[in-house]
Wavefront OBJ file of the C-alpha trace (Angstrom):
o trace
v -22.385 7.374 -21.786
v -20.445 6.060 -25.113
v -20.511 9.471 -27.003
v -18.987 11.387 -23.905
v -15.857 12.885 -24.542
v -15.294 15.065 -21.525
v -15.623 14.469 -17.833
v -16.650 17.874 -17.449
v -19.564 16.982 -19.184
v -20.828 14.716 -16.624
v -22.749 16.138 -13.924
v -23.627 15.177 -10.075
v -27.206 16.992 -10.467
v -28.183 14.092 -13.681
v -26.223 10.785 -12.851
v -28.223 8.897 -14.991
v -24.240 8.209 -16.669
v -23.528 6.145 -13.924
v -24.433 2.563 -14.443
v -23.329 -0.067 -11.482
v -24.540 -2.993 -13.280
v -20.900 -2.538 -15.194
v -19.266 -2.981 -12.186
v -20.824 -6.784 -12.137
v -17.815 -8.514 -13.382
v -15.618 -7.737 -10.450
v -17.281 -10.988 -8.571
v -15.180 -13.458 -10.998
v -11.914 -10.770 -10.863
v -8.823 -12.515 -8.688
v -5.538 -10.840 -7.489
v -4.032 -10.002 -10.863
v -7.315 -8.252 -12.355
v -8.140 -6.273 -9.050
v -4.075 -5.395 -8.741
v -4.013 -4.113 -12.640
v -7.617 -1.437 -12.426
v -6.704 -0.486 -8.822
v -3.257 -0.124 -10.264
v -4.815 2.879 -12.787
v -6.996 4.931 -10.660
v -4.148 5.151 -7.819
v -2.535 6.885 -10.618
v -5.026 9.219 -11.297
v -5.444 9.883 -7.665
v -2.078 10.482 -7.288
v -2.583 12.928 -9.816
v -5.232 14.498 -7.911
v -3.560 14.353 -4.933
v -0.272 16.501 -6.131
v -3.221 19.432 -7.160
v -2.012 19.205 -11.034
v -5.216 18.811 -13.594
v -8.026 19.228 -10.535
v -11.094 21.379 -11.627
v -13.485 21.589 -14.675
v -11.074 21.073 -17.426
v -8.040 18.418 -16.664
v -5.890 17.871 -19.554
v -7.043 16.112 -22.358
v -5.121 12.505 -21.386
v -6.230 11.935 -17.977
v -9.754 13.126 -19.098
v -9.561 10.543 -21.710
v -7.842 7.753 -19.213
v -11.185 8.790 -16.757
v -13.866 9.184 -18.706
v -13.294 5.258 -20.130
v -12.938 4.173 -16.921
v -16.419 5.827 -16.317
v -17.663 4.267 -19.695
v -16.272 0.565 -19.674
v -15.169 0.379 -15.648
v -14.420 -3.533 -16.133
v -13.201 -3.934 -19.525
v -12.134 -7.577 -20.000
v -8.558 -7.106 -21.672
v -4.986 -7.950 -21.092
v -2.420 -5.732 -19.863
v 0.453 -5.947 -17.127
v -0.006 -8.196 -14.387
v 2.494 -7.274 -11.416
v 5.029 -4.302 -11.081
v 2.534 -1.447 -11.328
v 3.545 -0.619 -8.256
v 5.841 -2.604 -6.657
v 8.033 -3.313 -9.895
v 7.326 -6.698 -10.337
v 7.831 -9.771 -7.837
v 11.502 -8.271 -6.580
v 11.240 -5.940 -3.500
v 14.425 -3.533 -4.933
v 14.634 -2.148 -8.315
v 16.241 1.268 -9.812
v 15.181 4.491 -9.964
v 13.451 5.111 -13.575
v 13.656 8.291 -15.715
v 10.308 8.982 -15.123
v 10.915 8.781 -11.979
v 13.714 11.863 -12.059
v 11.216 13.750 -14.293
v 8.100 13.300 -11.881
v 9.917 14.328 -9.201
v 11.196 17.887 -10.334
v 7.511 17.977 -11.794
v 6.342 17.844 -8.340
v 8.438 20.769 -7.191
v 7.033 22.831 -9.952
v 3.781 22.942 -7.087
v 2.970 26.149 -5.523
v 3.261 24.082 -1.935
v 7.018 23.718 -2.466
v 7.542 27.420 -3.203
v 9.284 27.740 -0.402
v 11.544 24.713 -1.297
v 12.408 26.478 -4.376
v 13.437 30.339 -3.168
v 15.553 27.983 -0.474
v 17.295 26.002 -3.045
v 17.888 28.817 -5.683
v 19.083 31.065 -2.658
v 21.991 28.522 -1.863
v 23.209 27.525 -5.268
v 23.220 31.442 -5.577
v 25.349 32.536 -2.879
v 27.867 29.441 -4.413
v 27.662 31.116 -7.704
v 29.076 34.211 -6.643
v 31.176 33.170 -3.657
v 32.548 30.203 -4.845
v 32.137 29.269 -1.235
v 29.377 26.147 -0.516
v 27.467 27.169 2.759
v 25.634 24.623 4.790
v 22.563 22.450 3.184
v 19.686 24.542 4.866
v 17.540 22.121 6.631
v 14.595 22.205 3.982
v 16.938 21.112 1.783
v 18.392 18.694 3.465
v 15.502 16.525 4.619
v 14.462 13.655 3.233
v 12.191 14.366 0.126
v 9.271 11.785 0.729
v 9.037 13.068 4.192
v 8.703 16.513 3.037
v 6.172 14.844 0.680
v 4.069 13.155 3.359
v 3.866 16.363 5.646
v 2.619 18.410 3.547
v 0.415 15.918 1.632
v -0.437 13.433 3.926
v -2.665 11.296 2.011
v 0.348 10.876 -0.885
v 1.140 7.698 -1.957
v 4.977 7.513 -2.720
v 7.917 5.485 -2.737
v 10.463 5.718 -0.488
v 13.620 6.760 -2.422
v 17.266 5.837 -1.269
v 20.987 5.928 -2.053
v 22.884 2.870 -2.150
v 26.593 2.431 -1.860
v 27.272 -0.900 -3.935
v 31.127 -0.625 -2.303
v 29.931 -1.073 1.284
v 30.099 -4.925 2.211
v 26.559 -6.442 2.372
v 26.782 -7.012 6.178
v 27.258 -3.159 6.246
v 24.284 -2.891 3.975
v 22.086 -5.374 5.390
v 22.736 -3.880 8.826
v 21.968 -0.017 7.992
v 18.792 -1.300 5.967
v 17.431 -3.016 8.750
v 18.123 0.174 10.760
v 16.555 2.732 8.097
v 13.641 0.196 7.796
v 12.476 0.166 11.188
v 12.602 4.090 12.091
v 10.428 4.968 8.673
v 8.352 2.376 9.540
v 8.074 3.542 13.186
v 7.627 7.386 12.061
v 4.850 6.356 9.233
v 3.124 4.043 11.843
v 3.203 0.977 9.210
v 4.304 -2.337 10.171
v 4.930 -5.223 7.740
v 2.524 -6.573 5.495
v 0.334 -9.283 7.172
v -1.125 -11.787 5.171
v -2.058 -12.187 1.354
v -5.337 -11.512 -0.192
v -8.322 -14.289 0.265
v -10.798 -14.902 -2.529
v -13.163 -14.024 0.477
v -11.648 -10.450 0.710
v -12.402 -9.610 -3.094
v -15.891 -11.168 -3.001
v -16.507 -8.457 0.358
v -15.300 -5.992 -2.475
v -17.599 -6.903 -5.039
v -19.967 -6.903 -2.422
v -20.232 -3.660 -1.310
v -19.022 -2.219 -4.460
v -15.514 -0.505 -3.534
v -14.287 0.045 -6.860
v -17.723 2.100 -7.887
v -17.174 4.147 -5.351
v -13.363 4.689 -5.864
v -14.561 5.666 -9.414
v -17.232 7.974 -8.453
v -14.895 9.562 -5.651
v -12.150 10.273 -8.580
v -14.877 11.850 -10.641
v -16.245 13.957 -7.860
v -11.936 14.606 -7.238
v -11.637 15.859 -10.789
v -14.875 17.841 -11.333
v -14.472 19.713 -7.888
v -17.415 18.652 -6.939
v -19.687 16.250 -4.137
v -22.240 13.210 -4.077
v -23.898 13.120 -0.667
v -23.641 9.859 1.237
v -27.376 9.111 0.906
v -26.749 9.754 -3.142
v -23.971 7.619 -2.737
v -25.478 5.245 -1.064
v -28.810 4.883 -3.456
v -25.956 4.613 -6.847
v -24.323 1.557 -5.023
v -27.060 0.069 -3.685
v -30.223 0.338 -5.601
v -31.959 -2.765 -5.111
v -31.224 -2.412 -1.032
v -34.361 -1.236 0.605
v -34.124 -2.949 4.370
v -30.855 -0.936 5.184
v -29.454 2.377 5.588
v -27.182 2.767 2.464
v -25.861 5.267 3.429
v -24.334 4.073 6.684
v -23.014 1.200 5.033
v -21.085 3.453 3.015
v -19.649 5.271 5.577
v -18.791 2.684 7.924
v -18.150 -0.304 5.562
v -17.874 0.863 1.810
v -15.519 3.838 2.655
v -13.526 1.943 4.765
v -12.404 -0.436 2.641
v -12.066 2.243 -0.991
v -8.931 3.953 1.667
v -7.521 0.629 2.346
v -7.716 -0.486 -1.456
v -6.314 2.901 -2.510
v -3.408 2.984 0.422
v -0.178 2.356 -1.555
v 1.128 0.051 1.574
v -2.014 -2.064 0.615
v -1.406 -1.899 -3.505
v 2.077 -2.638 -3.612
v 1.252 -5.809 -0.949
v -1.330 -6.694 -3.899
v 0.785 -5.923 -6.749
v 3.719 -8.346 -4.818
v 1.126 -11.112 -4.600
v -0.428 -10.404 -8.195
v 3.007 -11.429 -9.250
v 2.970 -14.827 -7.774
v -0.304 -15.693 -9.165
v -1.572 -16.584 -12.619
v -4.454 -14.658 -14.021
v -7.715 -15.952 -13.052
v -10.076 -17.184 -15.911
v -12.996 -15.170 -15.928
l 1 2 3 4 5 6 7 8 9 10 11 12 13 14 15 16 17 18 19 20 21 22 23 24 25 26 27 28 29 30 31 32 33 34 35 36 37 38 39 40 41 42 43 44 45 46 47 48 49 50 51 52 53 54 55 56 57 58 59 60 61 62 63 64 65 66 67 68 69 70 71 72 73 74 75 76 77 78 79 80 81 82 83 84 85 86 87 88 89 90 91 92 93 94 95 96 97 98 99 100 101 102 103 104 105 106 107 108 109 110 111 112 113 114 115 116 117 118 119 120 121 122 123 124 125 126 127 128 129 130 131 132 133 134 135 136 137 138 139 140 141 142 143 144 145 146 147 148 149 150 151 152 153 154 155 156 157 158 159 160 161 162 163 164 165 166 167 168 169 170 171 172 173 174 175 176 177 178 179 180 181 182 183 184 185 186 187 188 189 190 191 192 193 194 195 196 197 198 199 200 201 202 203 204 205 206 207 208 209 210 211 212 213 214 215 216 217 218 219 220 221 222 223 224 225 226 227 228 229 230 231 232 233 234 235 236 237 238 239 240 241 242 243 244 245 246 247 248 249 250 251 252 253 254 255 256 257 258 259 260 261 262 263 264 265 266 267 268 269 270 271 272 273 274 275 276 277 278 279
């Protein structure tokens, strides 16, 4: 597995590559180390997700970025605890750059095609008019909810405009109003309750980040593992159950809710108020 340079290289028919016994050190992992590797494959399956790099060649960094992950999936080294995805231990923070730059990157998608003739046929007719007609709807929808219809398993942040002039009771009052209808129309409610040492042991367990890996690999290749294959990889030693039931009703399960971004950013929050544990 070392001397692989390509995903594509890996196959599903010889998976002699994959090795669980790396995926042994996620018993001692606490907040911080779960919050930082779940942190880098909802990346790459937000990647996935937006149908940029999907197939038998991705580009050559996010075939690098995946095929360590498949080599070393537990490496024991540094990096940033907190604000992967929810920017640190403050709830509020500014829109980045990047954040600008993914976001017209995102439009470049065949799925907003539609989006685009819209948008260039408006700024077209003020060109030569001089006239501005009304925003067409499509364009004047909230983005994330255009986002979330016609991707519905996107993970995104909601994105809003501020007016630092209002008077916080103004603010705080249209907040709490804007809160509670996206929450109502996304069916969320607030986040519950912090993480228990119990809930990452049940992840270790039944070996949810092996399968998150395996499902990004399958995600990138274009390709399937069937559930009893799936279930054999995970469990190998496991000869009294049906593995592959397990994975369906218990392992798969719990991969979504790791991989939701309500559920990350709730992690990354707590990861923040925690010091790394000592492995």
């Amino acid at each position: 597995m070392s001397e692989v340079k390509h995903i594509a290289r890996l196959k599903t028919d010889d998976l002699s590559w994959f090795d669980i016994g790396k995926y042994d050190r996620t018993k001692s992992w606490g907040v911080p180390d779960w919050t930082r590797h779940l942190g880098v494959r909802y990346m790459l399956k937000g990647v996935a997700d937006r149908g940029h790099c999907v197939g038998k060649s991705p580009n050559d960094s996010l075939n690098e970025i995946l095929v360590k992950i498949l080599c070393n999936p537990t490496p024991n080294e540094g990096g940033h605890v907190g604000g992967f995805l929810a920017k640190g231990s403050s709830r509020v923070w500014d829109r980045t750059v990047v954040d600008v730059y993914d976001g017209q990157f995102r439009l470049k998608n065949e799925a907003y095609q539609d989006v685009d003739s819209a948008a260039k046929a408006w700024y077209h007719h003020i060109d030569v008019t001089g006239e501005v007609p009304e925003i067409p709807a499509l364009l004047d929808r909230a983005f994330i909810d255009l986002i979330y219809e016609r991707f519905p398993d996107s993970s995104y942040y909601e994105e809003v405009f501020v007016d630092l002039n209002t008077s916080d009771a103004q603010l705080i009052g249209d907040f709490k109003n804007w809160l509670a209808k996206k929450r109502e129309a996304r069916g969320m409610g607030a986040p519950k309750k912090d993480v228990t040492d119990a809930d990452m042991q049940d992840w270790w367990r039944y070996r949810v980040l092996a399968l998150i890996d395996i499902d990004l690999f399958c995600h990138y290749t274009d390709t399937s593992i069937s559930q009893a294959t799936l279930g054999n990889l995970l469990f190998p030693d496991e000869f009294d159950i049906d593995v592959s039931e397990r994975v369906r009703k218990v392992v798969r399960p719990l991969a979504n809710k790791l991989m939701s971004n309500v559920y990350l950013a709730a992690l990354d929050e707590q990861a923040a108020r925690v010091e790394r544990k000592t492995e």
